[in-house]
C-alpha angles and dihedrals in degrees: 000000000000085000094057100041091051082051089056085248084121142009105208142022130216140171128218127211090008102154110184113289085057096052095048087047100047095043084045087061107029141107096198128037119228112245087215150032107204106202139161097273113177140124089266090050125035104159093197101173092061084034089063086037093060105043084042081052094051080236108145107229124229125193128219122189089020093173095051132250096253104305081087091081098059094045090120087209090061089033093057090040088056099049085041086058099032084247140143121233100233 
């Protein structure tokens, strides 16, 4: 990919569901550094220790699956938000 990027191919680079002992391995090899880690980022799944691995990191995060895949529905905050506004969680 750094190959591609220094031929005009990308502009950026970026990882996805790097936690962090990928992250320490990869920016101990590379050339050039990725712009983002794309993780599954909800209220069901946080993630927070590649989260902090990331931001120490000065990786942007990106979230796939923002709204959960199911677990969502059983997050008691949302849970509680949603019964407070006659709503449903989803």
């Amino acid at each position: 990919m750094e190959d591609a990027q220094k031929e005009g191919k990308t502009r950026l680079l970026g990882v996805s569901n790097f936690i962090p002992h990928h992250l320490e391995a990869l920016l101990e090899s590379v050339k050039v550094k990725p712009t983002v880690n794309q993780l599954q980022l909800n209220p069901s799944e946080m993630q927070p220790h590649a989260v902090e691995a990331s931001k120490n990191s000065n990786l942007l995060l990106e979230a796939y699956s923002p709204l959960g895949t199911g677990k969502i529905f059983n997050v008691e905050e949302l849970i509680t938000i949603a019964e407070k506004h006659r709503k449903r969680i989803a």
